[in-house]
N, C-alpha and C positions, 0 to 999 in steps of 0.2 A: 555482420550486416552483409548482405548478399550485393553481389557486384552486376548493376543493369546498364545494360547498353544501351546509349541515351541518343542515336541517329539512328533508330528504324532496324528492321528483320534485314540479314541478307540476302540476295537476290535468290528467285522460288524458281524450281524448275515448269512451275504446272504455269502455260502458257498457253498463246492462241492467236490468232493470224483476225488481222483488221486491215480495212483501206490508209497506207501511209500516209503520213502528217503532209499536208494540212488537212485530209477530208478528202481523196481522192476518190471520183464516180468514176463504172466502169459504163464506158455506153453501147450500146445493143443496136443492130441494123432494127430500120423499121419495118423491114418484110423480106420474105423468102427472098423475093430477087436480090433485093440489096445484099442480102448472106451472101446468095451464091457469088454476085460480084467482090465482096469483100473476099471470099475465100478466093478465086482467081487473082484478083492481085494480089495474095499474103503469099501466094504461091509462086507468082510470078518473081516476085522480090526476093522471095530463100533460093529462086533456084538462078537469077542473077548473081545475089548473094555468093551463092557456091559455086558459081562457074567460072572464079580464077582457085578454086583447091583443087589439089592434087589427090588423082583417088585416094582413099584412106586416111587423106588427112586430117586431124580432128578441126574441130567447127572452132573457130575466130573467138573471142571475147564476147565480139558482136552481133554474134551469131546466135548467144548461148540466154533465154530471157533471165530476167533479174528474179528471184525468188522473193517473193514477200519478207520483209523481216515478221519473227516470232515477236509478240509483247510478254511481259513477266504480268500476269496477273494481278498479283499482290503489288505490285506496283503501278497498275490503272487503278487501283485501290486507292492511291498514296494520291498520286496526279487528278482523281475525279475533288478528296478532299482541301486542296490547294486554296488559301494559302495557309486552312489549319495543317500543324502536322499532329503526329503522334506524341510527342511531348508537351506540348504545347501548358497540360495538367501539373506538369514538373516547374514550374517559373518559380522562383522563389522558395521550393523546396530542399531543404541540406538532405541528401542522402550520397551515398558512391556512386562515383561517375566512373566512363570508362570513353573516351574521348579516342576516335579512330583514326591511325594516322597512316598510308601508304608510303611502303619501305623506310617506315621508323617504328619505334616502339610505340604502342599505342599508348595514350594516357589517364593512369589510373589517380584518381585523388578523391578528397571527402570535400562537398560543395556544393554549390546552387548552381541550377542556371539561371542567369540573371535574365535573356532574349533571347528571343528567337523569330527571324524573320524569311517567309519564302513567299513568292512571285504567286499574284492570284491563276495562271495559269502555266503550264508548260510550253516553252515553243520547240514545235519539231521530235515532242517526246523527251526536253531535256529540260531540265531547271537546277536552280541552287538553294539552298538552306546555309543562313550563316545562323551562328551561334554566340555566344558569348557566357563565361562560367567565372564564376568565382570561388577558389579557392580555401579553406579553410585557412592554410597559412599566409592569403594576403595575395596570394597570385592570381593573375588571371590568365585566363586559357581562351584561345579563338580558334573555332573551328570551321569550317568551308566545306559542306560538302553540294557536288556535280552529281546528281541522280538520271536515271536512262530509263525509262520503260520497256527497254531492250534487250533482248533474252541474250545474244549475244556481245552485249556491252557491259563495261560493269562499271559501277559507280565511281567517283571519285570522293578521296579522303585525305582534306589535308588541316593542320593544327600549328600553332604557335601557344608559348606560354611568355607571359613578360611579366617577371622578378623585377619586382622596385629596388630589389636588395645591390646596392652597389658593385658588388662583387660576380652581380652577371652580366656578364659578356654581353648578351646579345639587348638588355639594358645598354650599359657603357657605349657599346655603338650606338646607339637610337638616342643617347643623351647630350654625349656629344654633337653630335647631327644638330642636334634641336638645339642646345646650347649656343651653337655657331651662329644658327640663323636667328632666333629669335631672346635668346641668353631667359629664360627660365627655364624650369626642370620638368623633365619629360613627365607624362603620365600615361596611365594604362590607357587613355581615352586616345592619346598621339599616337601608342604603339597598335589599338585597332583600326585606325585611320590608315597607319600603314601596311596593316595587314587584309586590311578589306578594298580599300579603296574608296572610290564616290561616285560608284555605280549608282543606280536606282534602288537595288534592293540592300545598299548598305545605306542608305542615307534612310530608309523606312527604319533601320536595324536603331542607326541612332536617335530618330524621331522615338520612335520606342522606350529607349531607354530617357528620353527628355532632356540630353543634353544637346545644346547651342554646338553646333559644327561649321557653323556658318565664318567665311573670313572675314574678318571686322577689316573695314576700308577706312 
């Protein structure tokens, strides 16, 4: 069975230049004179600007205009479809997973994704997609990814898996924990509480899957 990558293509070179988030307008003199005065003082101000440098010295920070960022195409792609993603067809499906993880090994295993949830819009070019998979042997996997529609940024990838099996570590501590404070036994629904947190797009993530998250008072 062939191994698919189940968080999107990665980032494309073929790109292209838009007004920065949120929607910036560039505005235009009403008439030649206006020009002409607009360009006397842009000129007046560089040469303010440069009139504490020392010949040859190179131009300030603030001196130097800011360059548009580049957008990744295939990813205004991803951001216009929000908050469907490209998986979204996989929910419920057993096939091989391949779960991406930054400066760890990434994770391979046979299993479902059980949800998936992402923010109906991008702010600023930037959103999250969280995940959640289950395992064929019983485990589950959480996965976080940070997405950029920016040519020069690159996405973020990060994962957990929580083994009910005694014998893992990163169980035993999250059991303990929980034992302490509330004396029953952890579950995988405690260890994506604290893997995602109770942001807005994790609390859709659990509405999702139709479990009660709520604190009983």
């Amino acid at each position: 069975m062939s191994l698919e990558r189940t968080e999107g293509s990665p980032d494309s070179p073929i790109s292209g230049n838009r007004p920065p988030y949120p929607g910036a307008q560039t505005s235009k003199p009403r008439n030649s004179a206006e020009a002409q005065g607009t360009s006397r003082d842009a000129a007046r101000h560089d040469d303010a600007a440069g009139s504490d440098r020392t010949p040859g010295e190179a131009p300030r920070q603030q001196d130097v205009k800011s360059k548009p960022k580049e957008f990744s195409q295939i990813k205004l792609e991803m951001e216009v479809r929000l908050p469907a993603l490209a998986d979204d067809a996989d929910v419920g499906v057993e096939k091989e997973q391949i779960v991406t993880r930054d400066g760890k090994a990434d994770l391979g295993f046979s299993g479902v994704l059980l949800v998936s949830a992402a923010p109906a819009c991008a702010s600023n070019g930037h959103w999250k997609e969280y995940r959640i998979y289950q395992t064929n042997s019983g485990k589950h996997v959480f996965s976080r990814v940070t997405r950029t529609v920016f040519v020069d940024e690159h996405d973020g990838h990060d994962a957990d898996v929580f083994d009910p099996a005694p014998s893992s570590v990163p169980s035993q501590l999250l059991r303990s924990a929980r034992e302490m404070a509330r004396s029953r036994p952890l579950t995988w629904m405690d260890a994506a509480v604290a893997f995602f947190g109770y942001d807005p797009l994790a609390k859709t993530l659990y509405r999702k899957l139709s479990v009660r998250f709520e604190e009983r008072i």
